[in-house]
C-alpha positions in Angstrom: -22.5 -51.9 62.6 -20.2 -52.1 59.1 -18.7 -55.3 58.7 -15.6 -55.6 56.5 -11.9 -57.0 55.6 -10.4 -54.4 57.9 -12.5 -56.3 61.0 -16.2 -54.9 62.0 -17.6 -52.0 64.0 -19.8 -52.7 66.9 -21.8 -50.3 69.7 -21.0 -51.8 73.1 -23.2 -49.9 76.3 -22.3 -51.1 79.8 -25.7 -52.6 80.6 -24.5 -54.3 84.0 -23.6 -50.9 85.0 -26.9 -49.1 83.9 -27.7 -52.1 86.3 -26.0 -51.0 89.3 -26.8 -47.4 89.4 -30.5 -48.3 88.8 -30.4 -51.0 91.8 -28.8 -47.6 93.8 -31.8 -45.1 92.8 -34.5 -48.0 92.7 -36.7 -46.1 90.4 -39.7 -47.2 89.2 -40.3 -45.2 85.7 -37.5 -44.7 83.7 -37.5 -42.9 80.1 -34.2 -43.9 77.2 -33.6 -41.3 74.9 -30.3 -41.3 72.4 -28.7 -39.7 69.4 -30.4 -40.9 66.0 -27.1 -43.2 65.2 -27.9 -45.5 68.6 -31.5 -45.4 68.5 -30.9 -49.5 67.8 -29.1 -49.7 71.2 -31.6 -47.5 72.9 -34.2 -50.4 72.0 -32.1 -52.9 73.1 -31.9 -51.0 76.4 -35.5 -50.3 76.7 -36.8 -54.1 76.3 -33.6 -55.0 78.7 -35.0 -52.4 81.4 -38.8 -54.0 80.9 -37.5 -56.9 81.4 -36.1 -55.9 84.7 -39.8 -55.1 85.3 -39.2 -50.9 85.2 -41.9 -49.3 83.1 -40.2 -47.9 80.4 -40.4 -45.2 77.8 -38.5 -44.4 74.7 -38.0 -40.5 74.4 -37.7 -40.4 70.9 -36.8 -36.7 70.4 -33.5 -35.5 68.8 -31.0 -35.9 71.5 -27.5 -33.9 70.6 -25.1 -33.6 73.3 -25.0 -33.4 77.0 -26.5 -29.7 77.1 -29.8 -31.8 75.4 -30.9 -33.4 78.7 -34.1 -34.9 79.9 -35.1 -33.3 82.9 -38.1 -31.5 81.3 -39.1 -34.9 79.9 -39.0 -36.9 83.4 -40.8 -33.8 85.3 -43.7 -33.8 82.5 -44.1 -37.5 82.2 -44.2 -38.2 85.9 -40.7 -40.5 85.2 -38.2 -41.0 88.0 -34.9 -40.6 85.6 -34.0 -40.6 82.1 -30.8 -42.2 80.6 -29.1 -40.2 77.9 -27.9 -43.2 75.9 -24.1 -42.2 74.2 -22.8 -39.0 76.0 -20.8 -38.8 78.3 -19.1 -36.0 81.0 -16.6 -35.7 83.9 -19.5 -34.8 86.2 -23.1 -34.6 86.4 -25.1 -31.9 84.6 -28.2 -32.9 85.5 -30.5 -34.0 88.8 -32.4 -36.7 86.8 -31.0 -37.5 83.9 -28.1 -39.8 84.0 -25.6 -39.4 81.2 -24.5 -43.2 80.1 -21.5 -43.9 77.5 -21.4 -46.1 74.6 -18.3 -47.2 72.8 -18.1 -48.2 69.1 -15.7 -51.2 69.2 -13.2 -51.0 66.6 -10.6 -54.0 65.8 -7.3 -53.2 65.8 -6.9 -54.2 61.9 -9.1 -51.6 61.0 -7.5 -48.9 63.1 -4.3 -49.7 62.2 -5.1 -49.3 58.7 -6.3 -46.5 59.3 -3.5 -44.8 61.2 -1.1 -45.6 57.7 -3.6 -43.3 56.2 -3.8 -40.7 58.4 -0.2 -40.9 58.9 0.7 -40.6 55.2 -1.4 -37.2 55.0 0.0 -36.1 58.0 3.6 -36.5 56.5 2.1 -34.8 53.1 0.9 -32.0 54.7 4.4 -31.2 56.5 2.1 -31.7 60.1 4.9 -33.4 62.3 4.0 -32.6 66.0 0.6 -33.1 66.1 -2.9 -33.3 68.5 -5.7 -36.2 68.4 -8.9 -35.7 69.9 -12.3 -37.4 69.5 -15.7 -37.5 71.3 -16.6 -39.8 74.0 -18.0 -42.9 71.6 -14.4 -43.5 70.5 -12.6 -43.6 74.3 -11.9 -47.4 73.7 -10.8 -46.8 70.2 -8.6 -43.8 71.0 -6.2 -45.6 73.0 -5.1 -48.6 70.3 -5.9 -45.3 67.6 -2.4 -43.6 69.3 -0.7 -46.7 69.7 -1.2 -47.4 66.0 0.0 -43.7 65.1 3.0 -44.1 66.9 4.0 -47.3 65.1 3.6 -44.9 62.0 5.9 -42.2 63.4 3.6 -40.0 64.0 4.7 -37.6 67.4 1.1 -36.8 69.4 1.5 -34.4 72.2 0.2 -35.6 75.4 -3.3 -34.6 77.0 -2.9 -32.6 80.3 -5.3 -32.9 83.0 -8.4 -31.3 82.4 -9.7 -28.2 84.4 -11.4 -29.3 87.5 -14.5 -27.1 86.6 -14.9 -28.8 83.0 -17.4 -31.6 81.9 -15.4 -33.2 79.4 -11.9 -35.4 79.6 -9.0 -34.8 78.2 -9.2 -35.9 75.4 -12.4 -35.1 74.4 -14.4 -32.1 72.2 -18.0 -31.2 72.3 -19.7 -29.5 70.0 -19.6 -26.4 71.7 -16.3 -26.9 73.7 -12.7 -27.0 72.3 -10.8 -26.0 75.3 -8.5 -29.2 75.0 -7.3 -28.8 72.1 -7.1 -25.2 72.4 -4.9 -25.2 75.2 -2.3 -26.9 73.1 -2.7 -24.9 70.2 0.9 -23.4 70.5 2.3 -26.8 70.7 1.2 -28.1 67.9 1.5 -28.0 63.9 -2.0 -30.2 63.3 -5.1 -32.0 64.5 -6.7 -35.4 64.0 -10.4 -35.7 65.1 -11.2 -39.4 65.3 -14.8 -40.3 64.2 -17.2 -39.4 61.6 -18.8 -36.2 59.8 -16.8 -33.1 60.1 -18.5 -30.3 63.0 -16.1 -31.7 65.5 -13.4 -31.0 63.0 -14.0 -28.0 62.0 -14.7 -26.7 65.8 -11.2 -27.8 66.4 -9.8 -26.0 63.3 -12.0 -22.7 63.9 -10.8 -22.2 67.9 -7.4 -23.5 67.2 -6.7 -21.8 63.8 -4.4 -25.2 63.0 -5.1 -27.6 60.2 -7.1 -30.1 61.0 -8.3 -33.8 59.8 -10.6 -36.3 60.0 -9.9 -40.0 60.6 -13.1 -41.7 59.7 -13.1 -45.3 61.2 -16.5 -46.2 59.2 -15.6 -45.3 55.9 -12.1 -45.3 56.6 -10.9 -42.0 55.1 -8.8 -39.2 56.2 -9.7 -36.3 55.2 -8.6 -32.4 55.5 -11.7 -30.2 56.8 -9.4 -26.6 55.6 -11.9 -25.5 52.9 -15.3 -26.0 54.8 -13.4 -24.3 57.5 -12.5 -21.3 55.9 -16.5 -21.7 54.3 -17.7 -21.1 57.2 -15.5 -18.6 58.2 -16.5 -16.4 55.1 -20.0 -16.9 56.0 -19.9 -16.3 59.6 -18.3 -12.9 58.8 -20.3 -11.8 56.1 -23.6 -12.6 58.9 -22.1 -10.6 61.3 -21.7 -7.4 58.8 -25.3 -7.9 57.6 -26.5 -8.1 61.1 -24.7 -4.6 61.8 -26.9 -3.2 59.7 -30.2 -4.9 60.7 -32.7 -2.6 62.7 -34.8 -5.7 64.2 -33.1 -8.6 65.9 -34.3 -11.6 68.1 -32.4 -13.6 70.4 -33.0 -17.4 71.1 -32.7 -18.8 73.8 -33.4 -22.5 73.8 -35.9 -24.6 76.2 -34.1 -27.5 76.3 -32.2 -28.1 80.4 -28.9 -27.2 79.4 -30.0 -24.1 76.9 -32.1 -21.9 78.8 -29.2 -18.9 79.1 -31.9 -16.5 79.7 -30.0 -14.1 81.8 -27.1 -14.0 79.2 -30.4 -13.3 76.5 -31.3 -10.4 78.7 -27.8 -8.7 79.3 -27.2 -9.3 75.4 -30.6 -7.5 74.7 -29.7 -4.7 76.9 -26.6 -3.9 75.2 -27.9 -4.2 72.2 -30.7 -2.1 73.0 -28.8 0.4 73.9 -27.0 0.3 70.5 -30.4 1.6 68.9 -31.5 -2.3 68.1 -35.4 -3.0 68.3 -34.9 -6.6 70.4 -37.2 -9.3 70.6 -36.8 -12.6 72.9 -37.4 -15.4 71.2 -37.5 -19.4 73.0 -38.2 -22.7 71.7 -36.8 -26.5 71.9 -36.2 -27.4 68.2 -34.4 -24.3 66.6 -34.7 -25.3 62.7 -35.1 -23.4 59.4 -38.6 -23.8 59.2 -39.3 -22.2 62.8 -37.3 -19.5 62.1 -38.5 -18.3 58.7 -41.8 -17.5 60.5 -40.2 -14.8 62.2 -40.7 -12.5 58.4 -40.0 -9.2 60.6 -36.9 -9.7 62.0 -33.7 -8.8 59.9 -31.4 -10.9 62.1 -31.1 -13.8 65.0 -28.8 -14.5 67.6 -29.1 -18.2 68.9 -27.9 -18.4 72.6 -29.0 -22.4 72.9 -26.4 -24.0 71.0 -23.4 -22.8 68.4 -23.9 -25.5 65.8 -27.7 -24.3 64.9 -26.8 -21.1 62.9 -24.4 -24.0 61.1 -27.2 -26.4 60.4 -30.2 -23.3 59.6 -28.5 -22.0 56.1 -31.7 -21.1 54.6 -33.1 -18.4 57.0 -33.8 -15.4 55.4 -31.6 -13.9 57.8 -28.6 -14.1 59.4 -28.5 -16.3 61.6 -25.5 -15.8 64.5 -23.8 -17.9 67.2 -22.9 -16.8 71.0 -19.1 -16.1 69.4 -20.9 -13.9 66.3 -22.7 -12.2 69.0 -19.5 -11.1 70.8 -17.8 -10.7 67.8 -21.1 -8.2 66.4 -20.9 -6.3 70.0 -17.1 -5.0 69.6 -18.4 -4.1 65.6 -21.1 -1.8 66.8 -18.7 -0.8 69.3 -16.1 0.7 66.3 -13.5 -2.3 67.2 -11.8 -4.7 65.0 -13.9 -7.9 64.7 -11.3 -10.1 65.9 -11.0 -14.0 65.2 -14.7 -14.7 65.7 -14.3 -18.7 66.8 -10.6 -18.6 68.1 -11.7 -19.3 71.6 -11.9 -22.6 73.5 -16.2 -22.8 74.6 -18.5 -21.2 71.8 -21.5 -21.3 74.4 -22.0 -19.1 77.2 -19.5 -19.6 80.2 -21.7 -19.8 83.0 -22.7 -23.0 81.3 -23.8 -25.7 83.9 -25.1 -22.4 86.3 -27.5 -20.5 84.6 -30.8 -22.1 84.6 -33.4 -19.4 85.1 
């Protein structure tokens, strides 16, 4: 929680409802696992839940989206169901892990103040007609966030119904999954990304190829993500050049529920293979520097389980490439121009939400 002029910040979950759908199940063991930022609420949900008389365990693992489910967890700790604590999804991805929401409750003060800001950027930048997206902790605050911008002047296009087939609103990015936003690329001269640190940001500015800001509602700041952007960009394409070259390559698959894209590792290994590649198939849960550098044979790395590791693992000492640097790599050994390698709405596999062998 910050605490401030502009009005405080506060974590709200829906603990009656947690209530209801528990009552429905009637389960006797349930495990709580969250993101690092709500580990506070997690607690508060775990001695609310014991006191309901459930035996209760804290899964205190890293917990990063709604591909980062539990299932393993509940199966190996003989648990009934596990609540992800702060993600969120149109529809469930998983048979016993129940995805539950929590809002950060922002006062209208502090959002209005921040809409002058963004606004004022928005104008200096020349970004007229423009697109505002967040993640699912920010629904609440998304709705007084547009009211505020329009006050300002500021034109938003509207949010058209979301594909019947996707997990996400609207309104909403992932890390992996910028299809929104995306859609309405054409339509737009800018983004604003409500909430904090930049990935989200930048995903939106790498699929959509538009400008793209930040609207911080904790530190309130505004803030243009164009030069990490076109960072990465440099980087990514410099990875997937060095990787042309490499003679030994692994792909990663990851063990988590919603990362095991093992037949997309095997197809991806074949064609590469064929290419004159020595492959070797690598899996584990955690995919961090430290893991990786063990691997002192290989000359390059493909990570299937999620897009944002090769972001987060910069000091491999190898390149280290996404599912979109993978395609991107296949139509370079293939003697075709290398494209825009992120300028497409989902950076993971497609047959996400299918593939689970």
């Amino acid at each position: 929680m910050r605490t401030g002029d502009e009005g405080e910040i506060r974590v709200e979950v829906d603990v009656e409802g947690i209530d209801r759908t528990l009552d429905h199940l009637k389960p006797r063991r349930i495990g709580v696992a969250a993101p690092d930022g709500l580990l506070s609420a997690a607690k508060g949900l775990y001695h609310h839940l014991k006191s309901r008389g459930y035996e209760v365990v804290l899964l205190l693992d890293p917990t990063y989206g709604i591909c980062d489910l539990q299932d393993i967890a509940v199966e190996e700790l003989g648990l009934d169901v596990a609540i992800n604590l702060g993600h969120h999804a149109r529809r469930s991805l998983a048979k016993r892990t129940i995805l539950v929401n929590a809002e950060y409750i922002i006062s209208p003060e502090r959002l209005g103040k921040l809409a002058r800001i963004t606004a004022v950027q928005l104008r200096e930048l020349g970004l007229r007609r423009t697109g505002v997206y967040t993640i699912n902790n920010y629904r609440s605050s998304l709705r007084c966030f547009l009211r505020k911008l329009a006050a300002e002047g500021v034109s938003v296009v509207e949010y058209g119904p979301p594909s019947p087939i996707s997990p996400i609103e609207g309104w909403q990015v992932i890390g992996c999954n910028f299809e929104h936003p995306w859609r309405v690329r054409d339509d737009v001269e800018g983004y604003v990304f409500l909430g904090g640190g930049s990935f989200h940001a930048i995903g939106i500015r790498l699929s959509t190829g538009r400008r793209t800001l930040v609207a911080d509602p904790e530190l309130l700041q505004v803030r243009d993500v164009e030069g990490e952007a076109v960072d990465i960009e440099r980087r990514a394409m410099a990875a997937i050049y060095k990787a042309r070259n490499a003679q030994r390559m692994g792909i990663v698959t990851g063990l988590k529920s919603g990362q095991r894209f093992l037949k997309l590792a095997r197809a991806l290994a074949r064609s590469l293979e064929i290419s004159g590649k020595d492959i070797m198939m690598i899996a584990l849960t955690e995919i961090s520097s430290a893991r990786l550098n063990l691997l002192h044979d290989l000359e390059a790395l493909i990570v299937l389980a999620c897009p944002r590791a090769p972001f987060d693992v910069t000091d491999v000492h190898m390149p280290v490439l996404s599912y979109p640097q993978a395609v991107a790599l296949m139509r370079v050994l293939r003697g075709e121009d290398v494209g825009r390698v992120f300028n497409i709405p989902v950076w993971a596999w497609i047959g996400y939400g299918r593939e689970r062998s």
